[in-house]
C-alpha positions in Angstrom: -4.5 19.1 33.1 -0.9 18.7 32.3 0.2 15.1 29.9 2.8 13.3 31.9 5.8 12.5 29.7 8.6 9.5 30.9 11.6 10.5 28.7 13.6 7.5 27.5 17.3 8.1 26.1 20.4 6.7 26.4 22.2 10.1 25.8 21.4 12.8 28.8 22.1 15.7 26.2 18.7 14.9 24.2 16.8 13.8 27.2 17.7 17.0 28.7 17.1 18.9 26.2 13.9 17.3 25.0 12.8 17.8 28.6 13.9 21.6 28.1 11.7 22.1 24.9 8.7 20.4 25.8 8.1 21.9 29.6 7.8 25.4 27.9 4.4 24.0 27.2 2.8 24.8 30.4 0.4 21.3 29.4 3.3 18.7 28.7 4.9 17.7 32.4 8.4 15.2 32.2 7.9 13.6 35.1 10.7 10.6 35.0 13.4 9.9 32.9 14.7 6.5 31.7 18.3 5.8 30.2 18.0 2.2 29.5 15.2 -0.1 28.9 14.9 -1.7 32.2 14.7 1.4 34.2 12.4 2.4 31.6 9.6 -0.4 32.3 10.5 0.0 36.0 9.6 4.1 35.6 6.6 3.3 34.0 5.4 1.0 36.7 6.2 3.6 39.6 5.5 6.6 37.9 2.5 6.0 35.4 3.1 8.3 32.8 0.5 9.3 29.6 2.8 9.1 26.9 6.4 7.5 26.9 8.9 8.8 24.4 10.9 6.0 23.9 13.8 5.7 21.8 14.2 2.8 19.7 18.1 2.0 20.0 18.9 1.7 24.3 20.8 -0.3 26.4 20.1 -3.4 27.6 16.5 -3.5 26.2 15.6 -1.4 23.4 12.8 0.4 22.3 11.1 -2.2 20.6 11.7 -5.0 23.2 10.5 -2.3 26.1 7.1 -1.6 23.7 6.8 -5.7 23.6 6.9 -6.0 26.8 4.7 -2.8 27.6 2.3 -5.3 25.6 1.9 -7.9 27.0 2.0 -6.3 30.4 -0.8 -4.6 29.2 0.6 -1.3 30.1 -1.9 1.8 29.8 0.7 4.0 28.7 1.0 5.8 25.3 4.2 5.2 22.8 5.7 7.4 20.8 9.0 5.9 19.4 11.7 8.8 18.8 14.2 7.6 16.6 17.0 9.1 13.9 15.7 5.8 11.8 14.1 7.1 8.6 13.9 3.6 7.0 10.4 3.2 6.3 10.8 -0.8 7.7 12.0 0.7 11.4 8.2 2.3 11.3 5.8 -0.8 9.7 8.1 -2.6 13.2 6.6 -0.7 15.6 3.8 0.2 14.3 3.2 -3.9 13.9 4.4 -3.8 17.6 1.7 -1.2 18.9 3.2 2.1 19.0 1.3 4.9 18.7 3.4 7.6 17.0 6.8 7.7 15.2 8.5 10.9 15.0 12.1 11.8 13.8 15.0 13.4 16.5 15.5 16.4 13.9 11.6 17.4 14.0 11.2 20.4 15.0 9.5 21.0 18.8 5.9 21.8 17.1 5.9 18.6 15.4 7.2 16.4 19.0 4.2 18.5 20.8 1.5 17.8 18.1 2.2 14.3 18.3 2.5 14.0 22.2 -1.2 15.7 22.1 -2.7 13.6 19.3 -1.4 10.3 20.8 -2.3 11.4 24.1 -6.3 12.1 22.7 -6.2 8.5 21.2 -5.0 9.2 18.0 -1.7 7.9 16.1 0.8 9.9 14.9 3.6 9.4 12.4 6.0 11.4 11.0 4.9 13.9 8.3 7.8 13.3 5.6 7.1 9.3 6.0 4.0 8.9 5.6 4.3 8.6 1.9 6.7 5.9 1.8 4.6 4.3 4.2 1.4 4.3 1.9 3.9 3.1 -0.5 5.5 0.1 1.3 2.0 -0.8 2.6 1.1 -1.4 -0.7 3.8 -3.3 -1.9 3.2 -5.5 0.9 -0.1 -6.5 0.6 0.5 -7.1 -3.5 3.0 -9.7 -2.4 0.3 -11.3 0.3 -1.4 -11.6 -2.5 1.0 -13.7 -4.7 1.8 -15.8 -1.9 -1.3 -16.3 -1.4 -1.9 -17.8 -5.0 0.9 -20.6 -4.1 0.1 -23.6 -3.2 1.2 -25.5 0.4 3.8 -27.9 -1.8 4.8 -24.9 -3.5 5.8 -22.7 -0.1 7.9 -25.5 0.7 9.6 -25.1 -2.3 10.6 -21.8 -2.4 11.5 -22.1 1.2 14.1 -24.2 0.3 15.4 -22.2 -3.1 15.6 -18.9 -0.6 17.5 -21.5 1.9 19.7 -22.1 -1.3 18.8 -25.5 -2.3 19.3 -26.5 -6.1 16.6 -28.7 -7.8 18.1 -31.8 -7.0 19.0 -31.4 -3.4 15.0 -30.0 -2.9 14.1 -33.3 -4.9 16.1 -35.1 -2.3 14.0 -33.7 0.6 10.9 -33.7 -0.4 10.7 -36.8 -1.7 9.8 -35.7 -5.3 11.7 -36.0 -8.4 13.6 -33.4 -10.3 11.0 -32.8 -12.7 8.3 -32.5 -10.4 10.7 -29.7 -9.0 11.0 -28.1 -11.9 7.4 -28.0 -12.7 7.2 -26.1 -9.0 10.0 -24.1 -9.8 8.2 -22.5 -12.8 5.0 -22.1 -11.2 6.6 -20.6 -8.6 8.6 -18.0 -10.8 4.9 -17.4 -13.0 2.9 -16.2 -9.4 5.1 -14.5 -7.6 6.6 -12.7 -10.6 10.0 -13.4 -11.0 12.5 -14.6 -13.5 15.3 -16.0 -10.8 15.8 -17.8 -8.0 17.9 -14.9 -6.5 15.1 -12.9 -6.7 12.2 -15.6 -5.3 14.4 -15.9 -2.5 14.3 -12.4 -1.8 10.5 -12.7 -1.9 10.7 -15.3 0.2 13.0 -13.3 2.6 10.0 -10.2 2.4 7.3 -12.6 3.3 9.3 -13.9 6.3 9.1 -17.3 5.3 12.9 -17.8 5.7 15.0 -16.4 8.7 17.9 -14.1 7.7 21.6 -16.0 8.9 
């Protein structure tokens, strides 16, 4: 029984190609073809495919906003993202969004196949050559869960407001606190998390998603 694969590219050279490589594998089928994400979650509707390679940057709605919605729709259908992104924080993204395999454009076909077979059996595939700095980044995020986790609720508000770019005085202002109290916060803070500026706090801040980028 062949896998049935909805090809999703804005470019018509890699879908067609892709397409070309993968149907020399008398088991892999491309049975739609999607060039932005809208006619990408309509294909999937219609046609019902096994696996969806699905690239992350499309028209309209990309690859991530498609596998959101794929979500909550409760779609059936596998996800591998196919993406030129080697940045490890494109992957922990969709892999936080569901997907369930990553794999580079310049992999070579064996490596596309593997994963469309692995993903298709229920397993999840990533990219060889990222897996390390995966393991990596993984673990440098859950040491910094566990600093913020040793601050307390007045001090999160705190260092909310240094990453927003507040000075001592100003976050005495609105919080109703005085300076010194502030200060007090302000070393605490620095102790925890590790740092020795309020540059860097507010970058931790940033990491931990407790500020929005402007």
């Amino acid at each position: 029984m062949s896998v049935n694969i909805l090809l999703a590219d804005d470019h018509l050279m890699v879908r067609e190609g892709l397409k070309q490589v993968l149907e020399l594998d008398h088991d892999i089928d491309v049975i739609s073809e999607a060039s932005d994400g809208y006619e990408c979650l309509n294909l999937i509707n219609k046609t019902h495919p096994d696996v969806v390679l699905l690239d992350i940057n499309m028209p309209n709605l990309d690859g991530l906003q498609v596998l959101s919605i794929m979500k909550q729709q409760k779609m059936k259908s596998k996800v591998i993202m196919l993406t030129i992104h080697k940045d490890v924080d494109y992957l922990i993204e969709a892999l936080d969004a569901g997907c369930d395999g990553y794999v580079l454009k310049d992999s070579d076909s064996e490596t596309l196949k593997k994963a469309i077979f692995d993903v298709y059996n229920g397993e999840t595939f990533i990219e060889p050559s990222l897996t390390v700095l995966l393991n990596s980044s993984l673990a440098e995020r859950d040491v910094m869960k566990d600093k913020l986790s040793e601050l307390t609720k007045r001090e999160v508000e705190v260092l909310k407001l240094i990453a927003s770019g507040m000075f001592n005085k100003e976050i005495a202002s609105t919080l109703c606190i005085s300076e010194r109290t502030v200060k007090n916060h302000v070393s605490n803070i620095f102790k925890k998390i590790e740092v020795s500026d309020r540059t860097q706090a507010a970058v931790f801040a940033i990491k931990n998603n407790l500020v929005d980028i402007k």
